[in-house]
GUKOL-633801 format. One record per atom (N, C-alpha, C): residue number from 0; residue in one letter; atom name; y, x, z. Coordinates in pm, 1 decimal, m for minus. Layout:
BEGIN
num,residuo,atomo,y,x,z
NUM,A,CA,Y,X,Z;
...
***
This chain:
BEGIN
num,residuo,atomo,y,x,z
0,X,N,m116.8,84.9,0.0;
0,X,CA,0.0,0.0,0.0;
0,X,C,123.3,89.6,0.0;
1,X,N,232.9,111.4,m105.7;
1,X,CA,353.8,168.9,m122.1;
1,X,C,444.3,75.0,8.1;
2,X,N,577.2,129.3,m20.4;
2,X,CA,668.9,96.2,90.1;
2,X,C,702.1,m21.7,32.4;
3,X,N,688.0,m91.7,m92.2;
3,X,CA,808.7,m207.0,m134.9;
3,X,C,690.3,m319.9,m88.3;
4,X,N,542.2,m302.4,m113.2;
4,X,CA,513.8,m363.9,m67.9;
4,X,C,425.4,m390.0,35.9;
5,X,N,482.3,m342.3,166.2;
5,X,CA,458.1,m305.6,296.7;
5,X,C,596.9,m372.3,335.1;
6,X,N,692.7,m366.3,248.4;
6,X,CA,861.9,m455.2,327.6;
6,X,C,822.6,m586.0,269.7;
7,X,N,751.9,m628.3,150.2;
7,X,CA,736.7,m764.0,136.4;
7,X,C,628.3,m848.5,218.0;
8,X,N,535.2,m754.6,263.5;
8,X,CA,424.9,m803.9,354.9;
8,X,C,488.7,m840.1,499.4;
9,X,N,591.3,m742.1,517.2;
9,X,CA,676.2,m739.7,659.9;
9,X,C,774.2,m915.7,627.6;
10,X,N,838.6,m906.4,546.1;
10,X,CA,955.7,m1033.8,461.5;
10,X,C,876.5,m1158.8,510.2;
11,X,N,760.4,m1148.4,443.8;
11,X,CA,684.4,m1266.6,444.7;
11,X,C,611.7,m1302.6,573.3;
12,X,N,600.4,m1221.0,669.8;
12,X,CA,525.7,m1235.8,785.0;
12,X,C,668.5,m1276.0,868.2;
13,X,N,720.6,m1192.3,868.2;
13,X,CA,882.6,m1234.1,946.3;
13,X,C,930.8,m1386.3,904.4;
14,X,N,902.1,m1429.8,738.7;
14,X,CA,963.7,m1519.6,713.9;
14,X,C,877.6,m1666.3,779.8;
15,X,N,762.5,m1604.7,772.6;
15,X,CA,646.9,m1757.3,825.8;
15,X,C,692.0,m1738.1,1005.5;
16,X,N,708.3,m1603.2,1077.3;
16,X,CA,796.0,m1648.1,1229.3;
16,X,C,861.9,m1723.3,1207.0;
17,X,N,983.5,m1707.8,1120.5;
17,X,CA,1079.9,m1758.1,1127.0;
17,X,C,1068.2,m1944.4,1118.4;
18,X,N,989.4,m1960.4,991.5;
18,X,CA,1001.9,m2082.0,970.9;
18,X,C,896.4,m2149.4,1092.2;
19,X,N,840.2,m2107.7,1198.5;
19,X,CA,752.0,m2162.8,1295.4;
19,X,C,839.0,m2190.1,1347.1;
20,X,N,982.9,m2119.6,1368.7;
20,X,CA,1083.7,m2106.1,1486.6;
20,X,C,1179.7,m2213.5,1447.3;
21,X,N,1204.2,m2222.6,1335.4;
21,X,CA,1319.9,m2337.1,1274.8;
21,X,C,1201.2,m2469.0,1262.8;
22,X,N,1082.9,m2484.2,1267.3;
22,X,CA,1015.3,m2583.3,1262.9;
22,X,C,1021.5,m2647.6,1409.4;
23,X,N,1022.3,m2569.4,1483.1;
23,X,CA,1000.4,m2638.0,1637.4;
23,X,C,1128.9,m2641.3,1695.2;
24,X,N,1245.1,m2604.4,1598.5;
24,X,CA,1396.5,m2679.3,1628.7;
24,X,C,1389.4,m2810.5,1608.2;
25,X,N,1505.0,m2878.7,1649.5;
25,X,CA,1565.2,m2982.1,1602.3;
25,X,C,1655.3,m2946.4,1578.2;
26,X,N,1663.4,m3070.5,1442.0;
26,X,CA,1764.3,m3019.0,1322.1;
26,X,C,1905.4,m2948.1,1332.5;
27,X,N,1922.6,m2859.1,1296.7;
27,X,CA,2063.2,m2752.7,1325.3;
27,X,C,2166.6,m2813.6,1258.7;
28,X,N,2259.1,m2839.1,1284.3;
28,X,CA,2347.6,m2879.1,1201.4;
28,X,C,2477.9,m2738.3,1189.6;
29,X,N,2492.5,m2758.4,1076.8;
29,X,CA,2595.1,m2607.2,1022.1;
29,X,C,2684.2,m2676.3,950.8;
30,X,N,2817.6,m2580.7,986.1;
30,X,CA,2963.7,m2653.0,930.5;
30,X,C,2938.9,m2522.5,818.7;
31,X,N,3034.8,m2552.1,694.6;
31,X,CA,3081.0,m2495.1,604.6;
31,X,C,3082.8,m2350.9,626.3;
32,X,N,3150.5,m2314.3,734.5;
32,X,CA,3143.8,m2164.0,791.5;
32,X,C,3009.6,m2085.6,823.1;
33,X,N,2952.4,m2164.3,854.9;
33,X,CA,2779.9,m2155.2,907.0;
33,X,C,2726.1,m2080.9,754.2;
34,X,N,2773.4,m2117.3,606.5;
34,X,CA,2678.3,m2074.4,483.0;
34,X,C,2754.2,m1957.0,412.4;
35,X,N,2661.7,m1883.3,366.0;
35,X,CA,2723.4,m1728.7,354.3;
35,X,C,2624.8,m1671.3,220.4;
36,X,N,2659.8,m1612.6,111.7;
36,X,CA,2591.7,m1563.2,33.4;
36,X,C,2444.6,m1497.2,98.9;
37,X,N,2365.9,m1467.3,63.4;
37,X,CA,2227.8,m1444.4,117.1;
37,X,C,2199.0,m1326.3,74.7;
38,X,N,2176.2,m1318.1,m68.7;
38,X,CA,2097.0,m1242.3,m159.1;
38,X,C,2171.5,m1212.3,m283.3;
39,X,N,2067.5,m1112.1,m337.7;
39,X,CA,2169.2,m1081.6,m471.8;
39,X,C,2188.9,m1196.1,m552.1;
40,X,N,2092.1,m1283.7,m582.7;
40,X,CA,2096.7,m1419.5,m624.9;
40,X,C,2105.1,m1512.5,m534.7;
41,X,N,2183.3,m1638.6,m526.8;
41,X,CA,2176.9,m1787.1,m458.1;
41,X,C,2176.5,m1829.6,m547.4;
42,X,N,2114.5,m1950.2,m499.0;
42,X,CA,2087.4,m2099.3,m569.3;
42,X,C,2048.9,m2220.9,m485.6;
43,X,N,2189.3,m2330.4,m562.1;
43,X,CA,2123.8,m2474.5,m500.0;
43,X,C,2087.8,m2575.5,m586.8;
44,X,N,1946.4,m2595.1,m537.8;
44,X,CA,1855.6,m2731.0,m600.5;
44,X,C,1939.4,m2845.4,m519.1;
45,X,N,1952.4,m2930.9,m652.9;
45,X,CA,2054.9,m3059.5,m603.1;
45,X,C,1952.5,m3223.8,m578.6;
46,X,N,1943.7,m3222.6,m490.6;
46,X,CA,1843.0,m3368.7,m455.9;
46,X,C,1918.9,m3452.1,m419.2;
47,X,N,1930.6,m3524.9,m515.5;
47,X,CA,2046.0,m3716.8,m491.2;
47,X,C,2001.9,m3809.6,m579.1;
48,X,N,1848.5,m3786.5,m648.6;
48,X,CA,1789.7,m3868.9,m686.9;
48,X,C,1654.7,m3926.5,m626.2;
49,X,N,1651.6,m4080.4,m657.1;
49,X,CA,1529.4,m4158.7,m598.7;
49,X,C,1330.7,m4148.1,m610.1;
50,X,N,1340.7,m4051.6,m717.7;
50,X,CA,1202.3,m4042.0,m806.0;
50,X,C,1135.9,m3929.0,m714.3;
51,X,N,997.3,m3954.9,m681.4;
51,X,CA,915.7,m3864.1,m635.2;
51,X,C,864.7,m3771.6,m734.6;
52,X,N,785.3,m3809.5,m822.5;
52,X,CA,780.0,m3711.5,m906.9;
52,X,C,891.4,m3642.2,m976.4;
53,X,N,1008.3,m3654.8,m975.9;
53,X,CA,1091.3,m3522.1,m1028.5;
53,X,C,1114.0,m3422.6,m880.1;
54,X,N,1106.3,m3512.6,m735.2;
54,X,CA,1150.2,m3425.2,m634.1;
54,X,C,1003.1,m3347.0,m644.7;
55,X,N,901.2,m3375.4,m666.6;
55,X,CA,776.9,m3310.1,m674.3;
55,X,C,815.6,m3171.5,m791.5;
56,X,N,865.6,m3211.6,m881.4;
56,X,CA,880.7,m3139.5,m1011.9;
56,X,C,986.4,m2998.3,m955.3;
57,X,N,1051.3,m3073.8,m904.6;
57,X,CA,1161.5,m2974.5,m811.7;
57,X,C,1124.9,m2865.7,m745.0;
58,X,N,1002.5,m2892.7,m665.0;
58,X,CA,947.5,m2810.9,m562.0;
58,X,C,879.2,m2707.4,m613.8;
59,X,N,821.5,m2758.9,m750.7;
59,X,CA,730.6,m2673.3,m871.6;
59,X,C,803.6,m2578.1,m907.8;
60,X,N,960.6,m2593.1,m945.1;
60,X,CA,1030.0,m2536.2,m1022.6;
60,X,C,1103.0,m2414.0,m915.8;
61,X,N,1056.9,m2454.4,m771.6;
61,X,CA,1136.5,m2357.7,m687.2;
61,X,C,1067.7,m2280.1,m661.5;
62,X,N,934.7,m2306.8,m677.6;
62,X,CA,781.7,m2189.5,m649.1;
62,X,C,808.9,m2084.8,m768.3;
63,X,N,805.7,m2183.8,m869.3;
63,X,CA,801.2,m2055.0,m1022.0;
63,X,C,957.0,m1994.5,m1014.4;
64,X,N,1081.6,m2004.7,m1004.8;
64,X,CA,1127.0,m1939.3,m941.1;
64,X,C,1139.8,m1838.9,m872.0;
65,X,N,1079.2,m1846.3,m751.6;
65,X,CA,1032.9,m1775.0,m628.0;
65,X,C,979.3,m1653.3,m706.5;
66,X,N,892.1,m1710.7,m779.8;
66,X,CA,776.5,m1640.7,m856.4;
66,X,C,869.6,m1502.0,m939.7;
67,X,N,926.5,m1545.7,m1008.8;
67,X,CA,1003.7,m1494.1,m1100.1;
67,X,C,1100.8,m1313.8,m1023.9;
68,X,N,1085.3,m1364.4,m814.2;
68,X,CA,1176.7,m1257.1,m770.7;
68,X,C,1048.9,m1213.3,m714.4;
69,X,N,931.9,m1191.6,m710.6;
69,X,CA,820.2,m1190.6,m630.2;
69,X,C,798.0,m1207.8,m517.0;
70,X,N,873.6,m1343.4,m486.3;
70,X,CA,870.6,m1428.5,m376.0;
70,X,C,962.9,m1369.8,m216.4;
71,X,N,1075.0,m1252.6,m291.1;
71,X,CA,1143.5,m1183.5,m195.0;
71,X,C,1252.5,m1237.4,m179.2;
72,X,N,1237.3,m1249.2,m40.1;
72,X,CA,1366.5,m1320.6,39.9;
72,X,C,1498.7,m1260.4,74.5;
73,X,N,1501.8,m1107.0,m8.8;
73,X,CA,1590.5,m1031.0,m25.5;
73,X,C,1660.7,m1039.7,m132.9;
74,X,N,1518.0,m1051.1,m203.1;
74,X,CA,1600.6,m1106.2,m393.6;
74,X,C,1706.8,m1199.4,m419.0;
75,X,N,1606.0,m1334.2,m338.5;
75,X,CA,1688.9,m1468.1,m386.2;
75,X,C,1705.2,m1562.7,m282.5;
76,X,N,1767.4,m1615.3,m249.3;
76,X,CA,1803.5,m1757.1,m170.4;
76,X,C,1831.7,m1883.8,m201.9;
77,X,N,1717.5,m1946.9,m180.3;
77,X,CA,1758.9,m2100.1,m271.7;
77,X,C,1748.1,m2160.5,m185.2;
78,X,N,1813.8,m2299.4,m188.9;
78,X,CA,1858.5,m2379.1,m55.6;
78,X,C,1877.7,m2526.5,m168.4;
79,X,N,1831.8,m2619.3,m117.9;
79,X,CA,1781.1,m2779.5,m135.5;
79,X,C,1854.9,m2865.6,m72.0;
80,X,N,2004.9,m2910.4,m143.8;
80,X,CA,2098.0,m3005.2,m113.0;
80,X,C,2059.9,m3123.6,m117.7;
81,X,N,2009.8,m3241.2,m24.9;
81,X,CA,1974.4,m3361.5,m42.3;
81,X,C,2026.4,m3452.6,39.2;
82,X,N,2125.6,m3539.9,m37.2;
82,X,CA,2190.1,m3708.5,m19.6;
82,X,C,2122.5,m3803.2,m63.5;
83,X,N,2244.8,m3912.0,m7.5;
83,X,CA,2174.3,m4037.9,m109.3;
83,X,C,2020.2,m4049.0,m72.0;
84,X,N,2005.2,m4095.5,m195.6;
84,X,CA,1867.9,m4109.0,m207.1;
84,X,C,1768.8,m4003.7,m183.6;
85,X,N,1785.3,m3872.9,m243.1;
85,X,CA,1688.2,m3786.5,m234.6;
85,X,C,1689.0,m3742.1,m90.9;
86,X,N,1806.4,m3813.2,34.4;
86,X,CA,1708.8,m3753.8,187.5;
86,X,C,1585.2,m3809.9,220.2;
87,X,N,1543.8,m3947.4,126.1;
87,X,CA,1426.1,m3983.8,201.7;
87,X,C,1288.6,m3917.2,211.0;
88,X,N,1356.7,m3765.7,101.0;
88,X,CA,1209.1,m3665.5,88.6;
88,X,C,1190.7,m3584.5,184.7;
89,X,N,1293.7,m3585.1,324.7;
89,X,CA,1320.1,m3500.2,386.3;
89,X,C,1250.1,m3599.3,545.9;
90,X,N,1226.0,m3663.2,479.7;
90,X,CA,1197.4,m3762.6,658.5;
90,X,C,1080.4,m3785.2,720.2;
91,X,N,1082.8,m3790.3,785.3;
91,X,CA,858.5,m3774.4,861.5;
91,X,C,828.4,m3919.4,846.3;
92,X,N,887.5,m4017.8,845.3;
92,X,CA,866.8,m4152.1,874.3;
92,X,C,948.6,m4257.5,811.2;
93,X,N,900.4,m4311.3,664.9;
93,X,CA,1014.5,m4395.6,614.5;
93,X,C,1057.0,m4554.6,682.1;
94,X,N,951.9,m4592.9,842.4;
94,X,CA,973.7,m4717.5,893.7;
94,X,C,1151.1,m4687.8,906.1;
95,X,N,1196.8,m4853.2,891.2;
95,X,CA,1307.0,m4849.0,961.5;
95,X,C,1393.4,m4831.8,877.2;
96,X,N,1383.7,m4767.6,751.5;
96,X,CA,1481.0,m4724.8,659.3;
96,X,C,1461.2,m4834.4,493.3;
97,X,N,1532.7,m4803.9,398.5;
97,X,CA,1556.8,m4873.6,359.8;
97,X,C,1432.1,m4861.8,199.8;
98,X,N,1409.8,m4732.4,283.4;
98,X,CA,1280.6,m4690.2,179.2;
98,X,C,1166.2,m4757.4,221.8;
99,X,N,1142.9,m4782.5,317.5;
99,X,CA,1027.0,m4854.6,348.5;
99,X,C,875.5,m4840.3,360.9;
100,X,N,924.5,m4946.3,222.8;
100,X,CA,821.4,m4973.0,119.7;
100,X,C,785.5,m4916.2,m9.7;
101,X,N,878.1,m4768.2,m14.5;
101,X,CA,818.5,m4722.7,m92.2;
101,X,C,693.7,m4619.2,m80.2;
102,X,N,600.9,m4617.4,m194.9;
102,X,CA,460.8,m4510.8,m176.6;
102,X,C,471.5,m4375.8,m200.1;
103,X,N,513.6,m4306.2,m126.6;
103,X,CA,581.9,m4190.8,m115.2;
103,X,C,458.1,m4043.6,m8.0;
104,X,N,409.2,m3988.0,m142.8;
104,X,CA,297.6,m3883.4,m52.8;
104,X,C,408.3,m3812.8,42.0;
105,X,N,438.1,m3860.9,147.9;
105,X,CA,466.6,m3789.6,294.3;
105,X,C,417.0,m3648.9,314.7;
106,X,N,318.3,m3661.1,305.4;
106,X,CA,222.8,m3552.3,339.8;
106,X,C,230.0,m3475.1,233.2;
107,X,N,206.7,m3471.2,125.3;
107,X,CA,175.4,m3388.7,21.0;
107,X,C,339.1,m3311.3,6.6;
108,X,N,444.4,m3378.3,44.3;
108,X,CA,565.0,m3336.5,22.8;
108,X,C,598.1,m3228.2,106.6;
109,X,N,575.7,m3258.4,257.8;
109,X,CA,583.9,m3186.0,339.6;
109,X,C,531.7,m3046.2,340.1;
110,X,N,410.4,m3052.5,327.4;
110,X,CA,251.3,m2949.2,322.8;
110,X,C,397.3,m2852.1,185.2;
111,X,N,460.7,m2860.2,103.5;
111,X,CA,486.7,m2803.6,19.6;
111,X,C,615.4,m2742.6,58.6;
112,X,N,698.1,m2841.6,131.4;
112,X,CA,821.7,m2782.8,188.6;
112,X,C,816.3,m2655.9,274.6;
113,X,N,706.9,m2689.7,342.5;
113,X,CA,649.0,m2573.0,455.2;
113,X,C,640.4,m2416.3,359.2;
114,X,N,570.8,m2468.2,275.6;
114,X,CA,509.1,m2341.2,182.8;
114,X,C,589.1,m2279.9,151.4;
115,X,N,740.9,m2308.0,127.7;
115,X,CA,887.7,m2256.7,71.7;
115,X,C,931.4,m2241.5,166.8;
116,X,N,976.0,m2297.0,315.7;
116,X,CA,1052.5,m2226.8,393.6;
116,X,C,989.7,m2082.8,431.1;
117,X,N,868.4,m2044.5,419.2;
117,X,CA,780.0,m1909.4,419.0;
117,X,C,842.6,m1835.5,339.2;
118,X,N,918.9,m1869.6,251.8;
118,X,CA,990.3,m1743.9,111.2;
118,X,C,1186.7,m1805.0,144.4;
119,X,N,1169.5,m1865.5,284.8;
119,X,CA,1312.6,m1845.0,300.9;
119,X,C,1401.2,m1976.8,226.9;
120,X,N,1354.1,m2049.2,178.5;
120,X,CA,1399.9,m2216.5,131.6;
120,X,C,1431.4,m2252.8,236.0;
121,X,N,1570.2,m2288.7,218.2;
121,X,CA,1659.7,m2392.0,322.7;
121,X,C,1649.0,m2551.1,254.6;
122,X,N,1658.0,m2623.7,365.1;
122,X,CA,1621.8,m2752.0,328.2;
122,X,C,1804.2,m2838.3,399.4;
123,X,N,1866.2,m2929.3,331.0;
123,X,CA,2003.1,m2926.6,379.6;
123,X,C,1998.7,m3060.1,335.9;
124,X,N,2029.2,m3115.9,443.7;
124,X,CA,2049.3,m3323.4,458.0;
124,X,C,2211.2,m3336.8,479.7;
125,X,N,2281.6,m3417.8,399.8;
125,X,CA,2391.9,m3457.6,429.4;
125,X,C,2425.8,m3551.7,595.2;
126,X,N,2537.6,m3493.0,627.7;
126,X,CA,2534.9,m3565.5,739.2;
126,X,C,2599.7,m3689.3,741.4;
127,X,N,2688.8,m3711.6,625.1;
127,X,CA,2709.6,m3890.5,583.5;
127,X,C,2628.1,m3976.3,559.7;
128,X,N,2517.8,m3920.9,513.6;
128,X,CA,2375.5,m4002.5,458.0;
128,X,C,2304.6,m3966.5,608.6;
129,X,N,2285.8,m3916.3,673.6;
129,X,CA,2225.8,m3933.4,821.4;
129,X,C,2289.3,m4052.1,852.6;
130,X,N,2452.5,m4067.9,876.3;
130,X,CA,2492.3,m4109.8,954.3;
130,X,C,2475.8,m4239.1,914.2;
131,X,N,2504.6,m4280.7,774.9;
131,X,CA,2516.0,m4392.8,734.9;
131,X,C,2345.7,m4470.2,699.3;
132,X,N,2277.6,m4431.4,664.7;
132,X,CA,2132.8,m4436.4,681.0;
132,X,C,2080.7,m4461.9,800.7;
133,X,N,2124.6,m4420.0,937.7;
133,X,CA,2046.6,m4389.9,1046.9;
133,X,C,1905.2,m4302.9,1006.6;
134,X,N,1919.7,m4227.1,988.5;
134,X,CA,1783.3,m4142.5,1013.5;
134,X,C,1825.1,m4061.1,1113.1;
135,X,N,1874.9,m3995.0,1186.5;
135,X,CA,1872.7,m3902.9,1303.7;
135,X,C,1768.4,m3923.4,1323.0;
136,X,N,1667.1,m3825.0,1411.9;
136,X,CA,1566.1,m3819.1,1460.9;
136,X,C,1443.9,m3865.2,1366.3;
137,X,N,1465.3,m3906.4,1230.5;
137,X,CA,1370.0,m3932.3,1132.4;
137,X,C,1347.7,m3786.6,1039.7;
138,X,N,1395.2,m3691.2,1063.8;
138,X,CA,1384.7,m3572.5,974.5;
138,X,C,1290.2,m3477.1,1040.2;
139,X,N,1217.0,m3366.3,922.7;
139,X,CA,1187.8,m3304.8,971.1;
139,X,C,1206.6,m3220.2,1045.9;
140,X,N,1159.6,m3156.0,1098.5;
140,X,CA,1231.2,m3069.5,1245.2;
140,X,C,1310.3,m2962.0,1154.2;
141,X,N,1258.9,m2922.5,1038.1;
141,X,CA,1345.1,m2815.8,978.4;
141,X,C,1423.1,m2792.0,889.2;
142,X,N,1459.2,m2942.7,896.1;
142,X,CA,1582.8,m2979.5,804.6;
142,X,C,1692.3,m2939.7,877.7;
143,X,N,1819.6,m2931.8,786.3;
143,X,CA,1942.9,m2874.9,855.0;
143,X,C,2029.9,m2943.3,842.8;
144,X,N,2129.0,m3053.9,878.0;
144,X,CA,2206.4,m3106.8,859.1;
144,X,C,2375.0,m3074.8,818.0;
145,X,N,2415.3,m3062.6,718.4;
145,X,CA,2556.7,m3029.3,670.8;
145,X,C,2682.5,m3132.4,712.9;
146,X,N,2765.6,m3129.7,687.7;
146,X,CA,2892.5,m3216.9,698.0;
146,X,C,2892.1,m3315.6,581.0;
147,X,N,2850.4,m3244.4,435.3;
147,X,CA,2816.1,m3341.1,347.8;
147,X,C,2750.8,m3271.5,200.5;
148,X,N,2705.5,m3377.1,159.9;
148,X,CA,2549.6,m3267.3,96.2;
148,X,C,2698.8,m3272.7,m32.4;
149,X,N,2769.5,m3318.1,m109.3;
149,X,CA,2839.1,m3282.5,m245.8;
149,X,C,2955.5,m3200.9,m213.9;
150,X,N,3005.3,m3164.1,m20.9;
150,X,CA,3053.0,m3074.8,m43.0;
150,X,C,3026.4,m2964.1,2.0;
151,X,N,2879.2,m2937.5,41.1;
151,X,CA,2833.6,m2819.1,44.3;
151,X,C,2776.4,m2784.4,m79.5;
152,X,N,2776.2,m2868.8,m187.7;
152,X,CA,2723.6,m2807.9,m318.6;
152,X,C,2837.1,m2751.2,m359.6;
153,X,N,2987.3,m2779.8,m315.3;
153,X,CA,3092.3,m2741.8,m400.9;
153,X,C,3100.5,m2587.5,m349.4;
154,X,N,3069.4,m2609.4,m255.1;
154,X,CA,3121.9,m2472.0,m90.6;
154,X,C,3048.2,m2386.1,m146.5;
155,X,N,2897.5,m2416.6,m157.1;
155,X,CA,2839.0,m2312.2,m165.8;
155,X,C,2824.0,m2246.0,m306.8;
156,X,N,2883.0,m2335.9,m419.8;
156,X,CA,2914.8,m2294.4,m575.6;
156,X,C,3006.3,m2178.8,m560.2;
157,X,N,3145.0,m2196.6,m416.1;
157,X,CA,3275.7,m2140.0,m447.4;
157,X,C,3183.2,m1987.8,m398.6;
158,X,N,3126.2,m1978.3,m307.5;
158,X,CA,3027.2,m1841.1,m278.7;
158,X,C,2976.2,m1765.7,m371.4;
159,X,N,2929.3,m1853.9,m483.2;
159,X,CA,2867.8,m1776.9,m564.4;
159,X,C,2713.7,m1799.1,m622.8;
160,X,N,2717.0,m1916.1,m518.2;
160,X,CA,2573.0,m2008.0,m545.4;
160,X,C,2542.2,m2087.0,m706.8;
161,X,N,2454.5,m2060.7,m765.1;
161,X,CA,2400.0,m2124.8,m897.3;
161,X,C,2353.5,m2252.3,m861.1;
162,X,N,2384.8,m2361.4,m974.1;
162,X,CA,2368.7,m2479.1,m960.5;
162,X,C,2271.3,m2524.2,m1046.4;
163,X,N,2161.9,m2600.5,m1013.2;
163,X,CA,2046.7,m2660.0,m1067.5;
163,X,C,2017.1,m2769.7,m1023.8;
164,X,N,1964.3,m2890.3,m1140.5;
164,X,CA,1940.7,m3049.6,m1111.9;
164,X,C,1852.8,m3057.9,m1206.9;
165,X,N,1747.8,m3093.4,m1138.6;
165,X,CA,1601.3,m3111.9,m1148.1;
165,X,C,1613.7,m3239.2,m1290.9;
166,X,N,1641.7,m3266.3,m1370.4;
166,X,CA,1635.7,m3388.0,m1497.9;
166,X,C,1544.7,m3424.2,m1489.8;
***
């Protein structure tokens, strides 16, 4: 094993602590000041649409991605803006909400989110759509709550962040 990848074995072991540690938070909420360039590359995946299979398609597209820096959390930083509609991919439990009734693999979504916060994927819920939704306490533990998911897409564009929407 060379040194680059002996620091990515280290990246990735540090990064699965990490995400054990932000998993058994409750949700952090970060103001504007809180987000800071990362990596030589940023990028935000924009989730404010209703469709499971494109948020599925999304998650695909952030792996091959990933793929593309060899999954180094030094390389790249991508972070998952979701309002509106697309927080309901972010929630452990759709009772109560307005989603309901929709058939939504919970599980299969999750099991995948996990797999990306391991390579350093931030997961980011608007806090107008919390508020106005009521989901508090319906998110996953390692979701992060913003001030507002369209103007942390703007905030984090003015940084230097690349913008991508899943079609």
């Amino acid at each position: 094993m060379d040194r680059r990848d002996f620091l990515k074995v280290g990246a990735l072991s540090l990064g699965v602590s990490l995400a054990g540690s932000v998993a058994s938070a409750k949700n952090v909420r970060l103001s504007f000041e809180d987000m800071k360039k990362e990596a030589k590359v940023n990028v935000i995946y924009h989730a404010d649409f209703p469709q499971e299979k494109r948020f599925k398609t999304m998650l695909r597209n952030i792996t091959n991605h990933l793929s593309v820096y060899d999954f180094d959390p030094f390389k790249i930083k991508i972070v998952v803006v979701s309002h509106g509609a697309g927080a309901k991919f972010l929630l452990k439990d759709l009772k109560g909400t307005k989603w309901a009734k929709e058939p939504i693999d919970q599980k299969a979504l999750r099991i995948k989110m996990e797999e990306l916060l391991q390579y350093g994927v931030d997961f980011y819920v608007c806090g107008i759509t919390v508020k106005r939704a009521k989901l508090a306490g319906k998110l996953y533990d390692f979701v992060k709550i913003v001030p507002s998911g369209v103007g942390t897409v703007a905030h984090l564009q003015t940084l230097g962040y690349a913008y991508i929407k899943v079609q």
